[in-house]
GUTORDREN-510034 format. One line per field, with one value per residue (C-alpha): residue number from 1; residue in three letters; x, z, y. Coordinates in pm, whole numbers, plus 50000, padded with zeros to 5 digits. Example, Ala and Ser with C-alpha at 12.3 -4.5 7.8 and 13.67 -1.06 7.14 Angstrom:
k 1_2
r Ala_Ser
x 51230_51367
z 50780_50714
y 49550_49894
This chain:
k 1_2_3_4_5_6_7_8_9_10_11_12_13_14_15_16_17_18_19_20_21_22_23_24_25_26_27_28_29_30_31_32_33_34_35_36_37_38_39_40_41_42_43_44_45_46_47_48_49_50_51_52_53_54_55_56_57_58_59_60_61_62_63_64_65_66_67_68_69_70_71_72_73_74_75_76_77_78_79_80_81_82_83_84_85_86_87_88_89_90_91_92_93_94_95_96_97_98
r Unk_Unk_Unk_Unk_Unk_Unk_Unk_Unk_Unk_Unk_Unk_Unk_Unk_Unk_Unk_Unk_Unk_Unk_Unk_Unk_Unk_Unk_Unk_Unk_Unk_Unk_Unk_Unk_Unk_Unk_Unk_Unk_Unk_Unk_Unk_Unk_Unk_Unk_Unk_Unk_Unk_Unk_Unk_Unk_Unk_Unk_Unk_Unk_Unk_Unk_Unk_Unk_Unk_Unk_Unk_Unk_Unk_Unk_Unk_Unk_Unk_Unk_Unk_Unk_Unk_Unk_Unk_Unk_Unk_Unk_Unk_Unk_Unk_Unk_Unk_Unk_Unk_Unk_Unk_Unk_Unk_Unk_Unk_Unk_Unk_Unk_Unk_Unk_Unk_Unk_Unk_Unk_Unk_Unk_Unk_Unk_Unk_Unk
x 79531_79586_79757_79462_79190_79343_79626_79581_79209_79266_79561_79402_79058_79090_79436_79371_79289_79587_79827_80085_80076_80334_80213_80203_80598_80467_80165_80514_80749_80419_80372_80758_80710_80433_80626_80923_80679_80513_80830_81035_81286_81532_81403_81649_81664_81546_81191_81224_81227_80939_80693_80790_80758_80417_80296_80187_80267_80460_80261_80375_80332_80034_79891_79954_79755_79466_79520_79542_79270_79053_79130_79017_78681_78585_78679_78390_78503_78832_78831_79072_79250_79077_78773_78951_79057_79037_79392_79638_79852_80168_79970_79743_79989_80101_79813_79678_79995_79971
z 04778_04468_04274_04334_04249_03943_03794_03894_03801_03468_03387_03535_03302_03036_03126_03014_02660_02603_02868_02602_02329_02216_02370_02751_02762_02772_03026_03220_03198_03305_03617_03719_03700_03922_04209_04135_04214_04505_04641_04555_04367_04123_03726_03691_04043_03995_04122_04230_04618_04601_04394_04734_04992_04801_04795_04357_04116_03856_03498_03387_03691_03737_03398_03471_03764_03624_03341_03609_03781_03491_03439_03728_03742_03403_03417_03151_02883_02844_02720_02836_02583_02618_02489_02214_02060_02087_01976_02170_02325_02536_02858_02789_02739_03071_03327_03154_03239_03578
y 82011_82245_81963_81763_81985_82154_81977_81550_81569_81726_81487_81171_81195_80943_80841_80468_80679_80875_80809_80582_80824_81086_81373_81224_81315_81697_81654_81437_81760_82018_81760_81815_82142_82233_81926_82193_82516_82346_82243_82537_82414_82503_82449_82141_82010_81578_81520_81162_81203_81523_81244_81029_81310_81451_81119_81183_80887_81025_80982_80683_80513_80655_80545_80164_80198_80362_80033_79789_79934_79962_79598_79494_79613_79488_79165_79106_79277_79037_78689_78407_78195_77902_78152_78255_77920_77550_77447_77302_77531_77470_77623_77289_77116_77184_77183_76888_76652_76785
């Protein structure tokens, strides 16, 4: 419940923002080490199976979702191709012969 309220909010706000660039490798290695201090761990002991047994998305993975999800719910603001452009693609190509 601490993770969530202190640390997760903090590093989820804006994540669709900053979550590629440079300096997400740091917010990354500060994540592992509050899983360590919550779990009790040694400083180098992996974190893999205490993401899974916290239930937390690591960063990264938690980054594409917040993507994905943004994605989703704004539909709108993307174009398809066929929007874009009028040439002949192979995609029309394709579902045209079909």
């Amino acid at each position: 419940m601490i993770y969530c309220a202190y640390f997760h909010s903090a590093m989820t706000y804006r994540l669709i923002f900053w979550g590629n660039s440079t300096q997400s490798v740091n917010i990354f290695k500060l994540q592992k080490r509050i899983i360590r201090l919550i779990m009790g761990t040694k400083p180098k002991d992996f974190c893999t199976e205490f993401f899974k047994t916290l239930q937390i998305l690591p960063l990264a993975s938690q980054y594409i979702l917040s993507v994905a999800l943004f994605m989703i719910h704004n539909k709108d603001l993307f174009k398809i191709d066929s929007e874009l452009h009028k040439f002949n693609t192979k995609g029309n190509l394709i579902s045209s012969n079909q």
